[in-house]
N, C-alpha and C positions, 0 to 999 in steps of 0.2 A: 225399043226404048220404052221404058214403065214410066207410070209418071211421078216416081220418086226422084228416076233421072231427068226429068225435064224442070222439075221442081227445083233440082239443083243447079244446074244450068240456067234455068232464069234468075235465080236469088244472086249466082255469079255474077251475071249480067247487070242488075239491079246498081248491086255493089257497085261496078266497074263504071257505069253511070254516074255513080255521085260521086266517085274516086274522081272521073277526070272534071268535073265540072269543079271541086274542089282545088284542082291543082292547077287549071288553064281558065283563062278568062273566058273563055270562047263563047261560052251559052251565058251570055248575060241576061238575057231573056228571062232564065230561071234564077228566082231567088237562092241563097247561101241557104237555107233554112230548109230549104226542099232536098239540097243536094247533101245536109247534114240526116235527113230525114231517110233518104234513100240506101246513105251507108248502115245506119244503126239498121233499120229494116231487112236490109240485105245480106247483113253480118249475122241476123238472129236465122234469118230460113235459110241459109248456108249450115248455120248448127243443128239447125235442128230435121233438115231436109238429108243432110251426110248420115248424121246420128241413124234414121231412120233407113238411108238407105245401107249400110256397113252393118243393124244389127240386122235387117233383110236375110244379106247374104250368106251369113254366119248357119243361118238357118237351115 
């Protein structure tokens, strides 16, 4: 595993973090702001961690 692919898989991660704390009450702990903060975060290094890894391979 290169760390373009772990960079992608965390960014997944990231996302899937603020997706469920968005959708389930569960983590009240964590403010809405954080979990808004985690998705836009996790949506941009998911684009731009894929981008990097797909023009990689091409190569």
């Amino acid at each position: 595993m290169n760390s373009k692919t772990v960079g992608l898989i965390g960014s997944v991660f990231i996302t899937v973090v603020g997706l469920y704390r968005l959708f389930s009450e569960s983590l009240s702990s964590t403010p809405l702001f954080i979990a808004y903060l985690f998705i836009i975060t996790g949506f941009i290094g998911i684009c731009a961690n894929g981008i990097k890894l797909f023009k990689s391979k091409k190569i």
